[in-house]
N, C-alpha and C positions, 0 to 999 in steps of 0.2 A: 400512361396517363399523365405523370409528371412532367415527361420530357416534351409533352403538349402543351401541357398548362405555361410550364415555366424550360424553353429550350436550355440546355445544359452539352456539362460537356465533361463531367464527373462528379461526384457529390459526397461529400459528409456529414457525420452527426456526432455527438458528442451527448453520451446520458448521466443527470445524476442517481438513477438508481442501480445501475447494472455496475456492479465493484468486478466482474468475471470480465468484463471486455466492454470498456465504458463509452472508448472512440472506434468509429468505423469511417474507412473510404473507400468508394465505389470510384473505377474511370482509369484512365491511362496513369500503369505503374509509374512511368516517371513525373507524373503529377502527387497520385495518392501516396505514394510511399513515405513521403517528405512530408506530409500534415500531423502535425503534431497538435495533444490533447488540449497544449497553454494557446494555441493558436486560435482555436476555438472557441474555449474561452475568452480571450479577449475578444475577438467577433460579438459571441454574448452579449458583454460590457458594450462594448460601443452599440450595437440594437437595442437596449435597454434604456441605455443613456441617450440616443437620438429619435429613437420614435416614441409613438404614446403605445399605451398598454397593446397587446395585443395585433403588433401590424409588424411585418417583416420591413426590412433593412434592405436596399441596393446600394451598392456603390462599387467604388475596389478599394482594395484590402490585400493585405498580405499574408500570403497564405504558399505553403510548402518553398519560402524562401524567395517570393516573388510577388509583385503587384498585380493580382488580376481583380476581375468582373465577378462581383458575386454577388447571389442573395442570401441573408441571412434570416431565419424565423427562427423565436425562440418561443416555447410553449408555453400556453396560459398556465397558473399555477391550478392542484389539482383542485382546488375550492371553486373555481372557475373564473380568476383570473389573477396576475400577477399582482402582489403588495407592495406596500414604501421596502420592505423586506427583502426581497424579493433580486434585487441586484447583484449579483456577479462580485464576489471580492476584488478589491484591484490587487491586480498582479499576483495574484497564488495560483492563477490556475486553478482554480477552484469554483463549482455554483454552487448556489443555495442549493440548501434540499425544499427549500419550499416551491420552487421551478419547478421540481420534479428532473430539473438538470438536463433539460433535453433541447439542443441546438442543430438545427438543419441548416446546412450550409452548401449551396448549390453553385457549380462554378461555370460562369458563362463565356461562349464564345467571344462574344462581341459585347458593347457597352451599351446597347439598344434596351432605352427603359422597360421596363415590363409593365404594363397594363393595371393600375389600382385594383380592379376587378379580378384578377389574374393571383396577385398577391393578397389577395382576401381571401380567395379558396384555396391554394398554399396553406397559408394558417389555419385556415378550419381542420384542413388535411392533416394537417402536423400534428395541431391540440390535438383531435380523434386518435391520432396512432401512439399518441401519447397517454393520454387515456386508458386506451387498450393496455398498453404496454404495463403500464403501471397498477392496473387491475390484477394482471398476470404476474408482477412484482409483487405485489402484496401477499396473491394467494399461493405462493411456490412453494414446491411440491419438496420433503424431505429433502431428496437428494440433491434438488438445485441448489437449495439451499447451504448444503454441505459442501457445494462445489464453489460457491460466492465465497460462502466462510474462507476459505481453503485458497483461493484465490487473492483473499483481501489480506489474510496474513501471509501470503508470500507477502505481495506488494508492498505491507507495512514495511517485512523486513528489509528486503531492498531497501527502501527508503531511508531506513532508517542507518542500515550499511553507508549508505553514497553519504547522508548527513554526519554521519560522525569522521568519514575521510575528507569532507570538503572542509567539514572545519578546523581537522587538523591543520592542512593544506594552508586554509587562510592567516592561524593565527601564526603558523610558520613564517608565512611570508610578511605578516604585520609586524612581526619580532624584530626585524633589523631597522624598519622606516619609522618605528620607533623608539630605536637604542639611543641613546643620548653619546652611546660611547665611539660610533661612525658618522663620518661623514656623509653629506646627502650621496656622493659618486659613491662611496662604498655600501652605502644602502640600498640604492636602487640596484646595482650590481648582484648581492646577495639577495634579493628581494627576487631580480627576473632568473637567477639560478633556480633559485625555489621552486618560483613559477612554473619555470619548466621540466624540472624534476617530476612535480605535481602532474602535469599534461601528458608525460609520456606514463606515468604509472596508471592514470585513468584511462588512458586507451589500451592499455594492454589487459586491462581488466583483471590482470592476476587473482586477487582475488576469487572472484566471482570462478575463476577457473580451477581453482583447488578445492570446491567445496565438498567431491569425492574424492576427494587422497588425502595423505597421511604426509606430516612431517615429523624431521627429528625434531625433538625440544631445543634441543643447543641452537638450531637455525633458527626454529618458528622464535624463541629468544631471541635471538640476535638481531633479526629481521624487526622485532618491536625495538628495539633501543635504538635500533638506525633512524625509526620512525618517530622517536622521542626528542631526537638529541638536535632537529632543528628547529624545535620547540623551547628549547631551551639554550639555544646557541645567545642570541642576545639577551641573555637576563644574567642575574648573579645566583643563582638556582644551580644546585648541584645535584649532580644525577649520579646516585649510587645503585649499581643493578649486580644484583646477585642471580644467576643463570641456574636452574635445576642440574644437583647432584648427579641425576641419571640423564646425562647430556644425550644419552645415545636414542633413549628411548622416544618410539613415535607417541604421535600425539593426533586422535582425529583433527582432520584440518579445520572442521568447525568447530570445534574446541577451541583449538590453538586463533583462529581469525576472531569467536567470538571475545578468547581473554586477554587478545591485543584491543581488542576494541573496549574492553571495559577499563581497561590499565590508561588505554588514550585520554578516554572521557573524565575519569579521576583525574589525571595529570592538565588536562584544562580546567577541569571547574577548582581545582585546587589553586591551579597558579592566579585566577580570575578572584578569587572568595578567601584565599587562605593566604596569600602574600610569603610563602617557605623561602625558605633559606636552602634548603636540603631534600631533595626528596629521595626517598629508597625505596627503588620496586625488585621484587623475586618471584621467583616461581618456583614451587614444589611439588614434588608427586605427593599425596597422604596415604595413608594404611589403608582406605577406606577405596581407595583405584580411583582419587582424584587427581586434577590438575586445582593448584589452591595458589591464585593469582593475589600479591600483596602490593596495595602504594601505602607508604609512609611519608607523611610530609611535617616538616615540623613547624606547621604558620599557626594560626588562630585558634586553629581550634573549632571554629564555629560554622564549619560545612551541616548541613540539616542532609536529616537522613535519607530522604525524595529528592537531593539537589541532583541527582541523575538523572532525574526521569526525563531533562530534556534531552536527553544523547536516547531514552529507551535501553538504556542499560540494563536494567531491572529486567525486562519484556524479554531481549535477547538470552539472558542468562538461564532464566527460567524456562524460556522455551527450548533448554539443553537438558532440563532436569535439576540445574543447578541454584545457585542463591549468591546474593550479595549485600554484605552487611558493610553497614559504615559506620562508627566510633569516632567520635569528636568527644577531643578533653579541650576545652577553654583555658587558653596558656600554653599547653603541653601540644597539642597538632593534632591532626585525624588520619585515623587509619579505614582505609577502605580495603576487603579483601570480599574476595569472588571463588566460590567455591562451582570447578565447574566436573561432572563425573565423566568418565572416560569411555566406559563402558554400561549401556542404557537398558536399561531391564528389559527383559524377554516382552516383545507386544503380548495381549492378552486377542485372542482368537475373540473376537467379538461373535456373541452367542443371541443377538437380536432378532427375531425372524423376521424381520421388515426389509433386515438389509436385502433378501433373495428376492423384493418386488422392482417390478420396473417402475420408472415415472407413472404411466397412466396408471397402474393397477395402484399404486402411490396415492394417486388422485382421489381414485375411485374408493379406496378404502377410507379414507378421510371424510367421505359424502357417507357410505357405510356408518362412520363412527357420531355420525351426527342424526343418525335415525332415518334417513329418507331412502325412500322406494326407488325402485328399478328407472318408474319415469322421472322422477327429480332430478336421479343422479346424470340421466341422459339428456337432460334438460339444463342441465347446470355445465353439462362435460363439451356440449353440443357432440353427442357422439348417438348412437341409433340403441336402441333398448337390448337388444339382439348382441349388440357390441358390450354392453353395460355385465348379461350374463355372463358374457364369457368371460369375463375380468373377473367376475365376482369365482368363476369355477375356479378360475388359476390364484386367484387371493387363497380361497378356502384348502387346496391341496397345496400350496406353497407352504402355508401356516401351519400345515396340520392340524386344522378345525374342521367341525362338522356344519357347521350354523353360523349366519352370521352374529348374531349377536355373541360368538368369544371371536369371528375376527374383530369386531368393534373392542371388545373388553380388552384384547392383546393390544390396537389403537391408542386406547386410551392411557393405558398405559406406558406408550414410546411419549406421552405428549398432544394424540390426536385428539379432538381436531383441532384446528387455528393455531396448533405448536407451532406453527413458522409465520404467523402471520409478523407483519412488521420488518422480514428480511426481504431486502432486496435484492433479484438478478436477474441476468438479461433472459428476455423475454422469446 
């Protein structure tokens, strides 16, 4: 029906509520493979910025690294239609949530206008699937839910990964173009060394590739002070690093990745906020089977104690089981130390009865915990009454209840009903 209405020749979307798999493309791999989420986004912006509320976009645009024929529709907002609000950040790759974040982007053969008419039912088509989609967002079912979750805090962490190595990276190479002490040839020189250090370490992804295995401390150490010490190469800042006693001993690798990365972000916002002379970072095993990560700097004093939260220091640490504390004396310097444990307590066997339901029966107990009958729930589920029973038998012998009202009571208390309203994921 689409490829009538509006001929194509592979197509994308781009959602803002689905955090599990937010961009999709449909059409010849060596087209779709190549479209990227910020691409879309900007599509967005420019349909926003060039039509009135509510009409799709044609033109070309560049998209998976080339200039083609496209049309773009970006959905009424869910109120029923887009606000002054409403517009596409510039440049973050990022849409509002009041869009509902949903961009169709359809890639055409040839530059042959499409039909006003054409691109009006486009858009009604779009808002509708959007609509739907976002109905289906709102009301997801425990487990989808857990899976969006679960999804969104990887991506956070990535993210948050690739921002604390790009900023190394950059202030690395900012360090010598702005040393007073080289000339512009010796700066630019040390400046694209860097550069390129920096490029081959991102493509090798190292990182990313140890995050199941073990280092020794003496390396996972050494390997941080390599990563320090062109950070401090053009400053008057001195780097005192004291290497753990038990050099031999492994160390989980996210451990070791996560208290490089916390040692990093100290040693930026310090050199940025606290103006040192001297810094000293170590690392120690504790009595307690930690790894216990220290910077000492001796500047100002006056680092506040959230001045990490923009590296997500805190977020990373924590979600090791660990902590990090900061100590600022005014005059005397601040000490940051990160307490990260080695060895993570036994999981607890989760004893929920809910977990042993499928999504529908998921559903279906939710409709269950709100009081309604056999035809509501099949009315609500669009699913046949007949189907609604049999859920309700495998709910009831799943739980080990006799009646529904203790499955509703066992409901109520996981959170049911409407526990997940407000999350979103894909549909």
């Amino acid at each position: 029906m689409l490829d009538t209405l509006v001929p194509h020749v592979a197509v994308a979307q781009l959602s803002g509520v689905c955090t599990f798999s937010p961009s999709h493309a449909f059409g010849p791999a060596e087209l779709t493979r190549g479209v990227s989420s910020l691409e879309l986004s900007r599509l967005a912006e420019r349909t926003t910025a060039t039509t009135s509320a509510g009409r799709p976009w044609q033109g070309e645009a560049e998209l998976a690294g080339c200039t083609r024929p496209v049309v773009v529709a970006v959905a009424a907002a869910p109120n029923g239609g887009p606000s002054a609000d409403d517009t596409p950040t510039a440049g973050t790759g990022t849409l509002s949530a009041t869009t509902g974040g949903a961009v169709l982007v359809l890639v055409r053969a040839d530059t042959t206008p499409v039909a006003p008419g054409a691109l009006a039912v486009l858009q009604q088509l779009w808002d509708l699937v959007i609509a739907h989609s976002d109905h289906r967002a709102t009301d997801a079912g425990p487990k989808h839910a857990a899976a969006s979750r679960s999804s969104a805090n990887t991506r956070a962490r990535a993210i948050a990964e690739f921002t604390g190595t790009h900023s190394a990276a950059l202030s690395a190479i900012l360090a010598p173009l702005r040393s007073a002490d080289l000339d512009d040839a010796a700066a630019r020189r040390s400046a694209t060394e860097l550069a390129v250090t920096a490029l081959l370490d991102l493509r090798r992804g190292a990182d990313l590739d140890r995050t199941l295995s073990e280092e020794p401390a003496d390396a996972a150490f050494a390997r941080l002070t390599r990563e320090l010490r062109p950070l401090l190469r053009h400053t008057r800042v001195r780097l005192e690093a004291a290497p753990p006693v038990e050099a031999a001993r492994s160390v989980p690798a996210d451990a070791a990745h996560t208290a490089r990365d916390a040692v990093r972000a100290a040693v930026l916002m310090m050199l940025d906020q606290e103006k040192p002379t001297r810094l000293h970072v170590s690392w120690q095993f504790t009595p307690e089977d930690a790894l216990r990560a220290v910077v000492r700097g001796d500047g100002l004093g006056v680092l506040a104690v959230d001045a990490l939260t923009v590296h997500r220091t805190a977020d990373r640490v924590a979600a090791l089981g660990g902590r990090c504390t900061v100590e600022a004396v005014p005059g005397w310097g601040t000490t940051v130390a990160v307490d990260l444990p080695l060895t993570l307590p036994e999981p607890t066997h989760a004893t929920d009865p809910l977990d042993g339901l499928q999504p529908r029966e998921s559903e279906v107990l939710d409709q269950l915990a709100q009081g309604r009958r056999n035809r509501d729930i099949a009315a609500a589920l669009h699913i046949s009454e007949s189907t609604v029973k049999f859920h309700v038998a495998n709910i009831l012998a799943k739980l080990g209840v006799a009646s529904r009202g203790e499955a509703a009571a066992l409901a109520h208390r996981a959170g049911m009903p409407g526990g997940t309203l407000g999350l979103h994921v894909a549909s």
